[in-house]
C-alpha positions in Angstrom: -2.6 7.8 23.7 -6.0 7.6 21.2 -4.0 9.7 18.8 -1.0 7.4 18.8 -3.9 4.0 18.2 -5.2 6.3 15.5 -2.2 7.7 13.6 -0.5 3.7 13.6 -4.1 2.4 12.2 -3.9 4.9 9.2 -0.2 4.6 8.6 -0.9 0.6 8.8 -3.5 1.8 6.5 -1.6 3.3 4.1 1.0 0.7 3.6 -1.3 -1.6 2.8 -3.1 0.5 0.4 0.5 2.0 -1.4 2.1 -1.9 -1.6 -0.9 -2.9 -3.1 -0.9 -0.2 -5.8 3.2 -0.6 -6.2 2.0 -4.7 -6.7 -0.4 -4.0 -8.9 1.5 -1.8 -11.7 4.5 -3.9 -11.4 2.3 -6.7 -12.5 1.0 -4.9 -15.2 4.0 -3.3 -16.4 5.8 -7.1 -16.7 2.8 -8.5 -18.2 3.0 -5.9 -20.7 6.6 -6.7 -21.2 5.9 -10.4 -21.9 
């Protein structure tokens, strides 16, 4: 049961860290656009 709390923390995680990323360059690439 701890490994389920530990792998759904990470993935959660991981998420956050990958939308933020994908956010990031697709504001820079349509600022560069402009």
């Amino acid at each position: 049961m701890t490994n389920l709390i530990i792998f759904t923390s990470i993935s959660g995680l991981l998420f956050l860290i990958v939308g933020l990323v994908v956010g990031y360059v697709f504001f820079k690439s349509s600022t560069e656009k402009n």
